[in-house]
N, C-alpha and C positions, 0 to 999 in steps of 0.2 A: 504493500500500500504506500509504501514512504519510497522515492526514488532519490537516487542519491544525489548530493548539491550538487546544483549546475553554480556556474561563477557566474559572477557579474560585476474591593474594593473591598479586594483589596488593598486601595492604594491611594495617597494623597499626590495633588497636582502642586506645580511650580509657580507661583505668584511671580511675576516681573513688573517692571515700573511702566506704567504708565505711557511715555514715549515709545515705550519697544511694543507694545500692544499694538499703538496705533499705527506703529512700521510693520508689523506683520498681516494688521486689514488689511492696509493698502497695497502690499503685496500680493497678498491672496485675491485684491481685489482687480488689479491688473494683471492676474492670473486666469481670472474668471473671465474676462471679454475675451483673451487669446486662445482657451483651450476647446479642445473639441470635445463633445457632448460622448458620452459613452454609449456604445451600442447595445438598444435596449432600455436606456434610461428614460426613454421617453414614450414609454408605451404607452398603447390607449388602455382604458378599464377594460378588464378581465383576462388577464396575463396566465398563464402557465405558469403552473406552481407544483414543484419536481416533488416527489416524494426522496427522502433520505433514502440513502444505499442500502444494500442489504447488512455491508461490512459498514457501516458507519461507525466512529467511534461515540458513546455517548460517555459524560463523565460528570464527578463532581469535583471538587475544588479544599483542598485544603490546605494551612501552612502552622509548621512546627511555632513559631513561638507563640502564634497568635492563639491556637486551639491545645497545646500538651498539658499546660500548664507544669508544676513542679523544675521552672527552667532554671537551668547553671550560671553563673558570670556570663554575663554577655555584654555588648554592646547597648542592648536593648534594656537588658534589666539594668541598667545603669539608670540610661535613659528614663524608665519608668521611676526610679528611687531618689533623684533628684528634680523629676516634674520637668522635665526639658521639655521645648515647645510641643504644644500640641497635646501632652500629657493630663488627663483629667480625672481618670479613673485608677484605682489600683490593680493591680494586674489579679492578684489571687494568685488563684490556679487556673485560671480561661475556664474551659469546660473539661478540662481535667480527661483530653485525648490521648493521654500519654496512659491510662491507666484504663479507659472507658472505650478504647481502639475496638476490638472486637466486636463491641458493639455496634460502635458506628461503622465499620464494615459492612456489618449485615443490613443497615439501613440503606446505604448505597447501594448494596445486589438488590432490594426488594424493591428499587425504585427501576430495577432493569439495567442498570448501568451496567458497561463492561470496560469503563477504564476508570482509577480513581488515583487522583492527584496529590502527592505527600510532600513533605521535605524531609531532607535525611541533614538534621543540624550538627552542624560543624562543633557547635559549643557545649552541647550533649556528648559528641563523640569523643572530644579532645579537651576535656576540660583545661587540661595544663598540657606546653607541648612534648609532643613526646609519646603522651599518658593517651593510652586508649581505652573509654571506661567501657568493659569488656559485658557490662550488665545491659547498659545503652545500648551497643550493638545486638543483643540478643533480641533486645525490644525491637528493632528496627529490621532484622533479620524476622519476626516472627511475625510482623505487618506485614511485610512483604507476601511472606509464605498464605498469609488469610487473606490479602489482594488474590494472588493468585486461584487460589484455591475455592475462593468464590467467582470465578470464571472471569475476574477483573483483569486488567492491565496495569502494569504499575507507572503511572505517571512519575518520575522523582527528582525532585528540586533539588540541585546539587548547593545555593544560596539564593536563600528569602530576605535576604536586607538583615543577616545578622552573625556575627560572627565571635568567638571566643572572647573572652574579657582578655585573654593575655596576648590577641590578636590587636585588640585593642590600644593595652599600656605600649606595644613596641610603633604604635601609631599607625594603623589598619593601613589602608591602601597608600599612606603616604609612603613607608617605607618600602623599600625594595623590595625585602625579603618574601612579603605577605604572598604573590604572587604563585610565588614557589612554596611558600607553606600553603596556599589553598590546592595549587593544583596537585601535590604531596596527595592530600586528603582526600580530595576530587578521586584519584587516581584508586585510593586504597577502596573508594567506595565502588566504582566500576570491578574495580576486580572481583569484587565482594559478590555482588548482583549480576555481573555477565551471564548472557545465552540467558534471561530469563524474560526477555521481551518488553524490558523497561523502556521507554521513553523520555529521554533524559531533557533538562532545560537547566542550561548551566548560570544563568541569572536572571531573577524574577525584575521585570519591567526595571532596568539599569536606571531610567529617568526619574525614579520614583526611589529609589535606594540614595541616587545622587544628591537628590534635594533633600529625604530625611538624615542623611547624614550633616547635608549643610546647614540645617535646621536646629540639629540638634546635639552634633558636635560642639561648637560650628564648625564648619569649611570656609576658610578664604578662597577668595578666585585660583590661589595658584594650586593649591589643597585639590581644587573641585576639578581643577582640567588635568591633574596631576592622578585623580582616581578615575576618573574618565579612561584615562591613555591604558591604565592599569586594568580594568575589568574589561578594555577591549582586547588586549594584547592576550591575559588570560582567557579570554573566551575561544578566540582563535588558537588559542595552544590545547584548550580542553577537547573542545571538535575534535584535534586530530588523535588527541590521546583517547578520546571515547571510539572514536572508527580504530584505532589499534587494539586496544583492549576486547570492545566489544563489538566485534563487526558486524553490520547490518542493523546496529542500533537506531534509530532515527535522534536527531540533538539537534535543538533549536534551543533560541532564549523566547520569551515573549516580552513583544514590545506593548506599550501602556497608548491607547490611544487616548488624543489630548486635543482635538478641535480643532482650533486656532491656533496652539502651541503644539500642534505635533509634528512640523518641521523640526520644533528644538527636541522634540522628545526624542524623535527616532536619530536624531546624531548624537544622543549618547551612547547607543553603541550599536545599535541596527544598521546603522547606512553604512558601517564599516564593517559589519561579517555576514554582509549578504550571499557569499560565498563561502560561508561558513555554517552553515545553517543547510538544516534537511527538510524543514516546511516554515510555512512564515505561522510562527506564532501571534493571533491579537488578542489583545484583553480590552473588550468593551464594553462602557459603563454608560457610559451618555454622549449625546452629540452637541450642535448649537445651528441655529441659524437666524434670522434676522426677526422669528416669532417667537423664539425661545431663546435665552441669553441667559437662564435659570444655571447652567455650566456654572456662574458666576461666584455660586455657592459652595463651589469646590475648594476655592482660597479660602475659607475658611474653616473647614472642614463638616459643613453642613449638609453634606448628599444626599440629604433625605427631602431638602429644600429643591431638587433638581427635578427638574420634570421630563421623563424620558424619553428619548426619541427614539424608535426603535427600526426607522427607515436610513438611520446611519448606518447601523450595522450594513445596510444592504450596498449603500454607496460606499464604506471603509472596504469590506471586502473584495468590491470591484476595481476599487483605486491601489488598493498592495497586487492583487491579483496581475493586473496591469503593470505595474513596475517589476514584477517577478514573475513572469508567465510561465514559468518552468518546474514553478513548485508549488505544492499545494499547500494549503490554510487551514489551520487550527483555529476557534476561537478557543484559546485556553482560559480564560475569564469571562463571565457573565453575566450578571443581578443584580439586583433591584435593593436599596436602604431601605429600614422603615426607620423610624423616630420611635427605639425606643421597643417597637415590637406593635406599637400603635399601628390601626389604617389610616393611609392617606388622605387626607380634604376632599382630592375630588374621587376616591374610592376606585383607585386605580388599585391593580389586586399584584399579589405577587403572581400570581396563576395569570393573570392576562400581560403581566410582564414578559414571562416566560415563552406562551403561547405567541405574543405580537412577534419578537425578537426572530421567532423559530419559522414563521411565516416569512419575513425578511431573508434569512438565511434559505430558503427555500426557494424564493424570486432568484436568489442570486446562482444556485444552482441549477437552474431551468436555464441561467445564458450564460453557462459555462465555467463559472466561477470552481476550481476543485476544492472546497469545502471537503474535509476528511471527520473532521471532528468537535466536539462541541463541549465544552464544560460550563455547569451550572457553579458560581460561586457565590454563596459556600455550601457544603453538606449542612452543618449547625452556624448557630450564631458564634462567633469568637471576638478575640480583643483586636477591632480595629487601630492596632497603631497608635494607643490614647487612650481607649475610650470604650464601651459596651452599649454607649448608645446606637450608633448605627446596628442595625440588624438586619445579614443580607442571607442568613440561614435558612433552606430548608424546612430544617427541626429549628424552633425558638428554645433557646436556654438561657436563662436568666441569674447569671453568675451572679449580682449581686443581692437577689432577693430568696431567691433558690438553694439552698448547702445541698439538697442531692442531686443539682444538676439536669435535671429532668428535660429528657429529646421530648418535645411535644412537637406534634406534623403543624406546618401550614396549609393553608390551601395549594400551595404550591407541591408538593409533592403529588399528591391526586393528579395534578395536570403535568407535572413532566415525565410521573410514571404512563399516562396515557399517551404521551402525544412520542416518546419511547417506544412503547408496543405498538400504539400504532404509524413508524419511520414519520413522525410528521402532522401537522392540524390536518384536518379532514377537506374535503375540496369545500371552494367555497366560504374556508373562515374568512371573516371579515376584521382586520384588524382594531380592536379598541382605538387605541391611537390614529388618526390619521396623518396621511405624509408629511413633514414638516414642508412651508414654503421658503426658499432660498437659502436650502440647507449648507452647510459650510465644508460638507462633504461632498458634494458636488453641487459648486453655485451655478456652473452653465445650465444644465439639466434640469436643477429646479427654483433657480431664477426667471430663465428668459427661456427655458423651455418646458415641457408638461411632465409633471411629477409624478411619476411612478404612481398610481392610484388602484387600490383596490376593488372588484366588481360592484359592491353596493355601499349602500349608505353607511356612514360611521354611527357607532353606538353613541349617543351623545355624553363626551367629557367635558366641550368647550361651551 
C-alpha cells in the first residue's frame, strides 16, 4: 500500500506580529488571481462521492505524555511544575494510559479500527543516559503485542514534543550531541519492533514542537533556527536508518496544517524531506476563509471557540496531493474540541464532525486524490498541552472531577464505528456544515469560482 519515496489537537499554533500576517494575505492574495483552479473544484451539485477502499486504513490517535500519565523528568513535566506559558491545569496522571492501555485497546478494535497510533517516549525509556528502564520497555513491548493482536497496526511516534529531563539540562536540540542521542534511541527502538508492520513518524507536526519549545523554554531566534536545522537533519538521517533497519516500513512525519500560516508551518521541516518521507502525513483541525476567521482562537489556545470547516480538509488534501503527486496521504490527525466536554452553541455534534470531514475526504477520493488513511484524534480525552479543558476524545474522561477515570462513549463513537463498517457516509449524506465561501484553501475555486456544493439543502446551522 505504501510505495516507496519518490524525490522531489493535538497541537497549538504560532502567533506572529501583526505586519507578517498582513505580508502573508497579501501574498496569498496575489496568489489567488494567478493560480489555476483545481480540477474538479468547481463542480456542479451532486458530485461522486467514492466509497473508502476495501484496505483502507482506519485509526485512532494517541500520545504518550498527554494520555500515560505517571510520567518521568521531562521537558514537559518541567514545563507543567513551573506553569510555563500556556500551562493551567495540573497534569495528575492524564487518564492514566500507561496502566489502563489494555483497555483502551479494546475500545479502538470495537470501534472497527485497524490501525492505532502510540508514542514510544524517549523519557520513559531513558530516564538517565545510558539507563534503559527495562520495566518501560516491557510496557511498551506489550502494547504493541495487544495492537497487534487485536488485528490493529501499530502506528509509533518515535517524538511527540518531549524528551528526557537530562536531554534537557545538556540543552535539547541546541547542542550537538542531542541528534545523535535521539537517533541512538530512534535506532534501538526500530530494532526492537522491526518486521512487525509498524508505521513509523519520526516527529509529530515539527511547527508545533518549535513554537512550544519557544514558548516555553524560551527559544531565541538563533535557538529556534538552530533546532529547526537539527530535527530536519535528524529526520532525514532516521528515514534512512528506518529503511535499513526495517525494510518496507513506511516513515513519514506529519505536518500541522495552519491556514494562513502554513507556508511557515511546512518549512519547519516538510519542505525539506519531501524526499524523505513514504506518504505525506496531515493533521487537520480547522480551516479559514473570508466567512470564518474563528482560526483566530487558536492564538490563544481557545479551539473550542473555532468553528469548523470541514470542506478544507477536501481542498488541503488536493493542494499536498498536487505538490506531491507520487505519494499518497495520510490524514494522521483529526477532531473536533468541546469546552470542557460541554455541546457546542450552535449544537454542532462531534458525530457530525466526524461524518462532515469523512464526506470531504471522500469528494477528494472520487478525483483522484490517494487518501490511504484516516485517524480520528483522540481515542479519550487527554492533557492538551496545558490544560483538560479542550476535549477532542472519543471516550470523555474527566481527570479532574473523576479519581477512577471512567471511558464514557460520545456520540461520536456510534458514528465513526458506523461510517467504519460501512467504508464511508451513505450516498446522498448531506453535509451539516456547508462549503465555506472564499476558502483560504483554495481562494481561486471558491472565490471567483463555484464551491464544491453538496446535492441538497444544508441542515440549518447558520
Amino acid at each position: 500500500m505504501f510505495g516507496k519515496a519518490g524525490r522531489a489537537h493535538g497541537a497549538g499554533h504560532v502567533p506572529l506580529p501583526r505586519s507578517v500576517l498582513v505580508r502573508i494575505l497579501s501574498i496569498a492574495s496575489a496568489a489567488a488571481l494567478t493560480a489555476v483552479s483545481p480540477a474538479g473544484a468547481a463542480e456542479a451539485a451532486g458530485p461522486a462521492v467514492a466509497k473508502f477502499p476495501s484496505g483502507f486504513m482506519w485509526g485512532v490517535s494517541t500520545s504518550g505524555f498527554q494520555s500515560e500519565g505517571s510520567y518521568p523528568d521531562s521537558n514537559w513535566t518541567r514545563y507543567v511544575q513551573r506553569k510555563a506559558a500556556g500551562v493551567k491545569d495540573p497534569y495528575r496522571d492524564s487518564v492514566d494510559f500507561r496502566h489502563r492501555y489494555p483497555g483502551d485497546v479494546r475500545l479502538a478494535r470495537g470501534l472497527g479500527a485497524n490501525v492505532f497510533r502510540a508514542s514510544l517516549e524517549w523519557a520513559r525509556i531513558e530516564p538517565r543516559r545510558g539507563v534503559r528502564d527495562q520495566r518501560e520497555l516491557a510496557y511498551y513491548d506489550d502494547l504493541v503485542r495487544r495492537i497487534r493482536a487485536a488485528g490493529m497496526r501499530p502506528m509509533l511516534t518515535l517524538d511527540h514534543w518531549v524528551h528526557p529531563g537530562w536531554v534537557a539540562d545538556q540543552g535539547a536540540w541546541d547542542n550537538a550531541r542531542t541528534p545523535s542521542d535521539w537517533l541512538r534511541h530512534a535506532r534501538s527502538m526500530v530494532e526492537r519492533y522491526r518486521g512487525q508492520g509498524v508505521i513509523w513518524i519520526t516527529f509529530n507536526e515539527a511547527s508545533q514542537y518549535i513554537y512550544h519549545e519557544t514558548m516555553s523554554r524560551p527559544l531565541n531566534p538563533v535557538q529556534l533556527v538552530t533546532m529547526r536545522n537539527a530535527l530536519i537533519r535528524t529526520h532525514r538521517a532516521a528515514y534512512d536508518m528506518i529503511h535499513r533497519v526495517d525494510p518496507g516500513a513506511p516513515v513519514s512525519n506529519n505536518v500541522a496544517y495552519g491556514s494562513v500560516l502554513n507556508g511557515l508551518f511546512d518549512a519547519a521541516l516538510f519542505n525539506d524531506v519531501t524526499d524523505k518521507i513514504d506518504f505525506i502525513g496531515i493533521d487537520y483541525y480547522y480551516g479559514a476563509s473570508l466567512e470564518n476567521v474563528t482560526a483566530v482562537h487558536s492564538l490563544t489556545g481557545e479551539f473550542w471557540r473555532i468553528d469548523p470547516e470541514p470542506d478544507g480538509l477536501y481542498h488541503v488534501l488536493k493542494n499536498y496531493q498536487r505538490r506531491l503527486p507520487h505519494l499518497p496521504v495520510y490524514i494522521v490527525e483529526n477532531g473536533m474540541p468541546s469546552d470542557g466536554g460541554r455541546p457546542r452553541p450552535d449544537g454542532y455534534t462531534r458525530a457530525d464532525h466526524i461524518r462532515d470531514h469523512l464526506y470531504w475526504v471522500q469528494r477528494a477520493l472520487a478525483e483522484g486524490v490517494k487518501v490511504i488513511g484516516y485517524n480520528h484524534w483522540s481515542l479519550t480525552d487527554n492533557y492538551e498541552w496545558g490544560g483538560y479543558r479542550p476535549r477532542f476524545g472519543l471516550y470523555r474522561v474527566d481527570v479532574l472531577t473523576d479519581p477512577a477515570l471512567e471511558r464514557r462513549p460520545t456520540e461520536g463513537v456510534a458514528a465513526y464505528r458506523s461510517l467504519i463498517a460501512n467504508r464511508g457516509v451513505p450516498s446522498g449524506y448531506v453535509p451539516v456544515r456547508r462549503p465555506a465561501w472564499c476558502s483560504i484553501e483554495d481562494p481561486v475555486a471558491t472565490c471567483f469560482g463555484r464551491t464544491p456544493a453538496p446535492p441538497a439543502p444544508y441542515r440549518a446551522l447558520y
